[in-house]
C-alpha positions in Angstrom: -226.3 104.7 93.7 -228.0 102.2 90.7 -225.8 102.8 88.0 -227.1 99.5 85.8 -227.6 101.5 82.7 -225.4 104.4 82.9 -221.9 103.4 82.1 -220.3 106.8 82.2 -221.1 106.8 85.7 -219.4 103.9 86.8 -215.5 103.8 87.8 -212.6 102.3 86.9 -212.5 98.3 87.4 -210.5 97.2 89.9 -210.1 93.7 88.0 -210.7 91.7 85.1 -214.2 89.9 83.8 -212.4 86.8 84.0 -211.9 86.8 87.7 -215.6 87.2 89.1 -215.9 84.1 89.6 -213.4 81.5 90.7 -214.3 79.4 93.1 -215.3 76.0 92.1 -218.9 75.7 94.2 -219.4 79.0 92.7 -218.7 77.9 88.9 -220.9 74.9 89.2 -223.8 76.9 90.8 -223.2 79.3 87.5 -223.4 76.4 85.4 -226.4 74.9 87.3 -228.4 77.9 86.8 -228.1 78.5 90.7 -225.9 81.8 90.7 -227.1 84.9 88.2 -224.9 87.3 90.2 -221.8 87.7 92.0 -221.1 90.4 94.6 -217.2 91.7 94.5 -215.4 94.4 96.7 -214.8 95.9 93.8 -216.4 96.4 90.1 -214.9 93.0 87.6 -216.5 94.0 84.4 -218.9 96.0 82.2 -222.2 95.9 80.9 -222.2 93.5 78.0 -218.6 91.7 79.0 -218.3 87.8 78.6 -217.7 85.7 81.2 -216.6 82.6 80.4 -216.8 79.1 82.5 -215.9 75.8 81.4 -216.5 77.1 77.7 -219.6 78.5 78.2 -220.2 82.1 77.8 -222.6 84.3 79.9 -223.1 87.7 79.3 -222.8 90.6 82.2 -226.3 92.3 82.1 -226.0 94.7 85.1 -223.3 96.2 87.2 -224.8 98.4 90.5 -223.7 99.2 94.0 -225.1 98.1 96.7 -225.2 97.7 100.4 -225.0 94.9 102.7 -227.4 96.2 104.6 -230.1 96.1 101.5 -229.5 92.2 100.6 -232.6 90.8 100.7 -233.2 86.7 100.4 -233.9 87.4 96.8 -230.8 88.8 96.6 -229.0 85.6 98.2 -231.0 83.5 95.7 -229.3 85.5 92.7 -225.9 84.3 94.7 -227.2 80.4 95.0 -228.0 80.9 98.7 -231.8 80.1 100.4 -231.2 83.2 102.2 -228.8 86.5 103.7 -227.9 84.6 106.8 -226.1 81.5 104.2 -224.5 83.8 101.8 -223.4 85.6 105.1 -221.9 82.7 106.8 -220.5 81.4 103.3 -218.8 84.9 102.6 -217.5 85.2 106.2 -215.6 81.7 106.0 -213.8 82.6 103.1 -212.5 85.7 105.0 -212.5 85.6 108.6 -211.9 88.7 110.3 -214.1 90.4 108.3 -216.9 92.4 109.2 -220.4 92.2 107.8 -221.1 96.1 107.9 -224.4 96.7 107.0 -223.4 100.0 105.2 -220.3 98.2 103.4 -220.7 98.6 99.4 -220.2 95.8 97.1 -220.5 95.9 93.4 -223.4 93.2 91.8 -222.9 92.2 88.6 -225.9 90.3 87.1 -225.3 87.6 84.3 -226.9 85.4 82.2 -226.3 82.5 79.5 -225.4 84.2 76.4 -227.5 81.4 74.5 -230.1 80.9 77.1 
């Protein structure tokens, strides 16, 4: 279910472009170049929003579902993490309790700079 193009296809958002990402060792790793997407329980924007961060603007470039159980270490480095097993144990101490279902689905949205 890779919806990046096809906007009809997508639902609703569940929240707003300006809350995908809020914590501060996220937003520096955004503005560091580190972090080029952001995984969410739910879908934050569309395909050609702004996000905006400190006054800089980046530009949503692809919104898709996904599985845990598909992350790759590629996929943590998008996040700002060497590999599955850090974004893992950082996602996990922000909500303890949770599982980390291979088959849960998470919505990726893909960013970049708007001017670079």
């Amino acid at each position: 279910m890779t919806n990046e193009m096809n906007q009809e296809k997508l639902p609703e958002k569940s929240c707003s472009v300006d809350r995908l990402v809020t914590m501060p060792a996220d937003i520096e790793k955004v503005l560091a170049g580190t972090k080029t997407a952001t995984r969410r329980n739910g879908r934050y924007a569309d395909v050609g929003e702004i996000m905006e961060l400190e006054g800089k603007s980046f530009v949503v470039e692809k919104v898709y579902s996904q599985s845990l159980g598909e992350l790759t270490d590629e996929h943590a480095k998008q996040e700002g993490f060497q590999s599955v097993e850090d974004y893992k144990e950082s996602i996990l101490s922000y909500h303890p309790g949770m599982p980390w279902l291979p088959q849960m689905r998470v919505w990726v949205h893909e960013f970049r700079p708007v001017n670079g």
